[in-house]
C-alpha positions in Angstrom: -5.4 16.2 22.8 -2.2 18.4 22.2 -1.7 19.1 18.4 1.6 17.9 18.0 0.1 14.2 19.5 -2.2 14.2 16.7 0.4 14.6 13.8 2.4 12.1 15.7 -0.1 9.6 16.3 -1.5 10.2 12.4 1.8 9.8 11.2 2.7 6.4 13.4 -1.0 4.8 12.0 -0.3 5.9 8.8 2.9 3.9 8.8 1.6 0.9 10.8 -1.4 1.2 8.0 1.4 0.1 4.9 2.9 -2.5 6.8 0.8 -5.2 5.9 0.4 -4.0 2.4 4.4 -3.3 1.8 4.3 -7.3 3.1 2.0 -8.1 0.3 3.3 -6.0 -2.6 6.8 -7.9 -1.7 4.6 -11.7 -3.4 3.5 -9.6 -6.4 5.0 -9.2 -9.8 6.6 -5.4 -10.2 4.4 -2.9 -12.0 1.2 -5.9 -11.9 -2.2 -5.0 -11.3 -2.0 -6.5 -7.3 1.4 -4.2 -7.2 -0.7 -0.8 -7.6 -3.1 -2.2 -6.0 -1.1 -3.2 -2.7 0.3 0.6 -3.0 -2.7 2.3 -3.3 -5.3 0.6 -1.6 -4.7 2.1 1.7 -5.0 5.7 0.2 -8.5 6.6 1.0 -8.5 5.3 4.8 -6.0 7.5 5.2 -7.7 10.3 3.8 -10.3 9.7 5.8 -8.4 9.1 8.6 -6.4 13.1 7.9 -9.8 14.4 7.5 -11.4 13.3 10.6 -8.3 14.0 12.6 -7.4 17.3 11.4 -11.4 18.7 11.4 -11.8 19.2 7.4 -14.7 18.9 5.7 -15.0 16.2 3.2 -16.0 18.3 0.4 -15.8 17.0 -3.4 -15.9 20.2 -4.4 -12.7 21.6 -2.2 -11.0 20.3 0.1 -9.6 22.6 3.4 -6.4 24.1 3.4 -5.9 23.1 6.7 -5.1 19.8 6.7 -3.1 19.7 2.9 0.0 20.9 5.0 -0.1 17.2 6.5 -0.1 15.2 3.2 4.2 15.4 2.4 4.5 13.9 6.3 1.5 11.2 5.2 2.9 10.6 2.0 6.5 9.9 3.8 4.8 7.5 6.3 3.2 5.8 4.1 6.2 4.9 1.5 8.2 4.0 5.1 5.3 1.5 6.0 6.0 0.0 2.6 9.6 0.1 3.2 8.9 -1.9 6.6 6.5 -4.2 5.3 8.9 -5.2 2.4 11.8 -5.5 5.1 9.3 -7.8 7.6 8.2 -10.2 4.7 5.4 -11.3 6.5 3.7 -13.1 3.3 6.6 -14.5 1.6 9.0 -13.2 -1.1 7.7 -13.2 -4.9 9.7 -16.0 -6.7 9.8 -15.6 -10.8 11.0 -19.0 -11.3 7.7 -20.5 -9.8 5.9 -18.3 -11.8 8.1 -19.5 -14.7 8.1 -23.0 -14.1 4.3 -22.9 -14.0 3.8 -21.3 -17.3 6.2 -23.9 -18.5 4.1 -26.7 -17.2 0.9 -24.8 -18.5 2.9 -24.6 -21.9 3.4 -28.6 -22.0 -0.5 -29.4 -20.6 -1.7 -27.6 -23.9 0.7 -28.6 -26.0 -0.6 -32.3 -25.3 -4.1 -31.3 -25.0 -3.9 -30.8 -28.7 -2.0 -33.7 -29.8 
């Protein structure tokens, strides 16, 4: 397989990869625990995926130079997955006022639990 096929195929799973999780991160609160975890959660397949594709060892110890020259086009995939995902909104959109209007109710329920 030609190089320049490889970069371009790493680069279009890389992006497909976020999709689903830019979808997901559009239901969550900003800056909550499922947020960070909807952006970062795809991280190490794609590491593995960079490593296996671009023959680097998986070393803890050091990682090739080889394949680090990839990471700013991975990185850029990967934030335009999220971008897409966001844009397809194939989960939903978050809506605060739910979450407001169930924290109300909750509010109420305990406020005549105690009376």
């Amino acid at each position: 397989m030609p190089f320049l096929a490889k970069i371009l195929i790493f680069i279009a799973v890389v992006a497909i990869l976020n999709i689903p999780f830019g979808s997901y991160r559009n239901l969550t609160r900003k800056f909550s625990f499922a947020w960070f975890a909807s952006i970062h959660l795809p991280i190490p397949l794609i590491i593995y995926i960079r490593h296996s594709l671009f023959n680097a060892p998986i070393d803890i110890g050091s990682i090739s130079v080889s394949a680090n020259w990839i990471i700013p086009f991975s990185i850029s995939a990967a934030i335009f997955g999220q971008m897409m995902g966001k844009r397809f909104n194939w989960f939903g959109t978050f809506d605060d006022s739910k979450t407001d209007e169930i924290s109300s109710k909750q509010a109420v329920d305990a406020e005549s639990a105690l009376e």
